[in-house]
Every structure is written in C-alpha cells, then in structure tokens.
C-alpha angles and dihedrals in degrees: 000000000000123000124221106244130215114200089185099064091072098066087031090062090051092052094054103046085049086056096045084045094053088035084058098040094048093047084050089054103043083054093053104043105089117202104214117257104182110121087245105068107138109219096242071068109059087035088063097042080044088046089049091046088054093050089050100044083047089053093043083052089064094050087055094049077046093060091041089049089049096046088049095057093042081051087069098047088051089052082068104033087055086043095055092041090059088049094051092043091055085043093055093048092057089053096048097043081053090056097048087056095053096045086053095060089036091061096104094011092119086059094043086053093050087044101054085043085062097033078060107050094043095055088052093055087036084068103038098060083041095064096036083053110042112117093216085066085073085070098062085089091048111123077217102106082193100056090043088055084054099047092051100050087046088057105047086052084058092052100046102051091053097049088046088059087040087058094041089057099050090050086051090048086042081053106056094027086060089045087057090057090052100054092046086055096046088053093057089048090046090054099043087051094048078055088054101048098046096051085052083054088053109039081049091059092048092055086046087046093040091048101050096039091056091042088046098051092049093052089048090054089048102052090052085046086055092041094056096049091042076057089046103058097037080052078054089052094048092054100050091047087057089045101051084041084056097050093046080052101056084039096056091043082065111043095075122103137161137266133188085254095042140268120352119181126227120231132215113240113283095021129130128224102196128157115245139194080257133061090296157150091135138189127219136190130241102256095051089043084061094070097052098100084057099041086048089048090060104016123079111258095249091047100052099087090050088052091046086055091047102055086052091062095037103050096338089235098311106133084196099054117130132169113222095210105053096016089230100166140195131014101314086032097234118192118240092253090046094050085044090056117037094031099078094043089053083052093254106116123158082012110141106248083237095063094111080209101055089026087065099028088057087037082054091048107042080052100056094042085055080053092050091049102062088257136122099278095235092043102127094056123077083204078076087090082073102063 
C-alpha cells in the first residue's frame, strides 16, 4: 500500500541534528569556558569573560528561536497527520459498522447454504417423480391427438415450476454466496485501514516526541548560557569592588602624617574620626556615616561606632550590597538562613534582607542576643578582625 510522503522531513531532520549539534557545542563550550576565580582577576578581565558569555547566551537565544521555528513547521505537519488520522478513523467506523451488518446476515449463511443444496436437489427429485407419475402421461399413447396435447402441457407445467424454484434457490445461494466475498473483502480493507491508522498514531508521536526534545534541549542550552553570563557579570561586580577596595586601601595608607604629638590621620571630606570601645579612632566614609542616625536608633550607645566599623568593612555602606559567592546581603551582609532567623524576632518578618532599616534592626538584635549568650558580641560577623 502506498505511504503518505512528506518531502519536507528531510530538510526538517537536518535542521535538527544541526541544532542538537550547535545546542551541544555550545553546552561543551560553556563547560569549558572557566571563569577565573583566582582573587586577582583584573576587571578588563571579567568584562571580557562577561563580553564572551553574552555573545554565547545571545547565541543560545538563536538555537532556541531555531527549535520554535521547527516546531512550528512540524506543527503543521502534525495539523495534517491528526486530520488524516481522523479521516482514516471515520472511515474505519463506516467499515466496521458494515461489517457488523454482514456478519449479521452471515450468521447462519453456511446452513442456508446446506439448506437451498438439498432444497435443490429435492425439487429436482420432487419433479421428476410428478411428471413419471402423472396419470395424464398414460395418455401419450393415446390415439387421441387432444388428450396428447393435455398430457403434454400438464407435464411441461410440472417441469417448469420445478426448474423456476429451482432458479429461485440457486439466486438466493448466489446472494449470500456474494455476500460472503464482500465480507471477506470489508474485512481486508478494514485491516489494511487499522495499518494505516495506526502508522499515522505512531508517526504523529514521533513528531510530539521529535518537536519538544529539540525545544527542550535548546532551552536547556539557553538557560546555562544565561547562568554563566549572570556569573559573569557578578564576577564583573566582584572585580570592580576589589578593585575599588583596593584603591580605598592604597588611598587610606597615604593619608597618615605626623604631628608633634604623634600620628594623626587625614580624612577624606565628609568623613568622621570618632573613639570607640575598640582600637579606634576610626574613620568612616561618607556613605557609612550616613546610617548613623539609624545604627544609633537600634545599637547600644558604646557599640555604635563598632557597628558602624563593621558595616565599612561588610558593604561599606552600600543597602544593596550582595556576594556572589556566598550570597551575604545588605549592610551588615546577612546570609539567607541568618536573615531567615533572627528577622522576624527583630520584628522584621517578610522584610527584604536589603531594607537598611530591617537589615540593622535584625544586625542590633542577633548581636545582643551573642551578648546574651555568653558570646563576643560581634561574634557572628568575620568583620569582626577590624575592631
């Protein structure tokens, strides 16, 4: 039988092994590629690992549009493939109810059969025995032309009734010997059309099952495309925040000079010298001077200048700050199962970790509850090295 044929496969199949090819390739590579994660990365560095990411999420991207635009096309193909096998299915149904209706008739057809052989022969026998004994056949010898004529006709009636059901009995044996043939013949088309449909089921799950695994491969490939150049830029971020450490660093190392009475240390404009319970005086920048209305508002008098030290070294005043390594966030960097801890018991539940408010409310708190403890007081902080 024929098969249906689909020119367009071809092409379709290429262009899926090319995008299972590229999806592959580009997962190899994105393995491959290692971001450095020595401490020393300059950032002309990480912008060029971050440069070479984009290039290869964009690129991911376009394997992705690749797989919609093929299972678009197989969509199609499926259209057709789900409309034919709704032909072939009613079809089916109309055969099959046809069948139903000849067996139905055949039921008893190989007695009938058997019946209307006998029937025939004994209507055979049934005239022959009329006509021999038929008392007008005693008159053929008659030397009366008239009652020869009689006998004659008598006979030939005989005859001919018997040969018409005769007749009669070998149409309705044609019949349902006919009717035989045809169901013998539904029942070829019926099977040749259950082939058919179920070659059309099954070609139409291996387009479902062709179209999503190539979609799903390429979004795969596309969201580790997007992860590693998500790491890349907060490897960006990292290096310019080391780099701008680095630069406060060189900055503070030469703002010292000597008095008569000893070293005194410069500050930058806007800063603050101020004695603390720890090794002070410190100095801190603008934008951690900023929060010491708030630090003062949560903190114990004697401690705020320590927290305000500590928040230098911890986000140095940024609210937004977050370490990609660790994910530590907000002023006082809390991790996410410390945040999720000691927040609510500051009051601060549901709060985001980079509200400066909740962030050193909940900082004041976990401290306190350290001192309560027994513990260093700053305890839960490595910033602590700086006091």
């Amino acid at each position: 039988m024929k098969r249906f044929g689909y020119p367009f496969l071809i092409p379709m199949r290429s262009t899926r092994l090319l995008s299972l090819v590229l999806a592959t390739s580009l997962l190899l590579t994105l393995a491959l590629v290692a971001f450095p994660s020595a401490s020393a990365q300059s950032v002309d560095e990480a912008e060029r690992d971050a440069e070479q990411a984009k290039e290869q999420a964009e690129q991911a991207d376009g394997l992705v549009d690749a797989a919609v635009a093929e299972r678009e096309q197989i969509e199609t193909e499926l259209a057709l493939t789900i409309e034919r096998v709704n032909t072939l299915a009613a079809e089916l149904s109309v055969v099959g109810a046809g069948l139903d209706r000849i067996g139905e008739k055949l039921g008893f057809a190989d007695v009938e059969l058997a019946g209307i052989q006998n029937e025939i022969e004994l209507q055979a026998v049934d005239a022959y025995m009329t006509v021999v004994s038929s008392p007008s056949v005693a008159v053929v010898n008659s030397a009366s032309v008239e009652k020869a004529l009689v006998a004659g006709t008598v006979v030939e009636d005989v005859v001919t009734s018997g040969r018409t059901r005769v007749d009669e009995l070998i149409v309705q044996r044609s019949t349902l010997e006919d009717l035989q043939l045809s169901f013998l013949a539904e029942q070829d088309r019926f099977a040749a059309l259950k082939a058919d449909l179920d070659a059309e089921v099954e070609h139409l799950a291996e387009l479902y099952d062709r179209a999503d695994a190539a979609l799903a491969e390429a979004i795969r490939a596309s969201q580790a495309a997007d992860a590693t150049y998500q790491e890349a830029l907060s490897a960006v971020d990292l290096a310019r925040a080391r780099e701008a450490e680095r630069k406060r660093q060189e900055e503070r190392a030469t703002t010292t000079t000597t008095t008569p009475n000893g070293p005194t240390t410069t500050q930058p404009p806007g800063a603050t010298t101020t004695t603390s319970g720890g090794s002070g005086p410190w100095t801190h920048p603008p934008a951690v001077e900023q929060w010491r209305p708030l630090v003062e508002e949560h903190f114990p008098p004697h401690r705020v200048e320590e927290a305000l030290r500590i928040m230098t070294c911890e986000s140095s005043g940024n609210p937004n700050a977050y370490n990609p390594y660790s994910g530590a966030s907000g002023l006082f960097q809390f991790l996410a199962s410390t945040w999720a801890s000691s927040s609510p018991k500051a009051g601060y539940a549901g709060y985001s970790v980079f509200d400066p408010v909740a962030n050193t409310a909940s900082a004041a708190w976990l401290a306190n509850r350290y001192e309560e403890l027994g513990h260093y007081y700053w305890l839960a902080w490595s910033c602590r090295r700086v006091l």
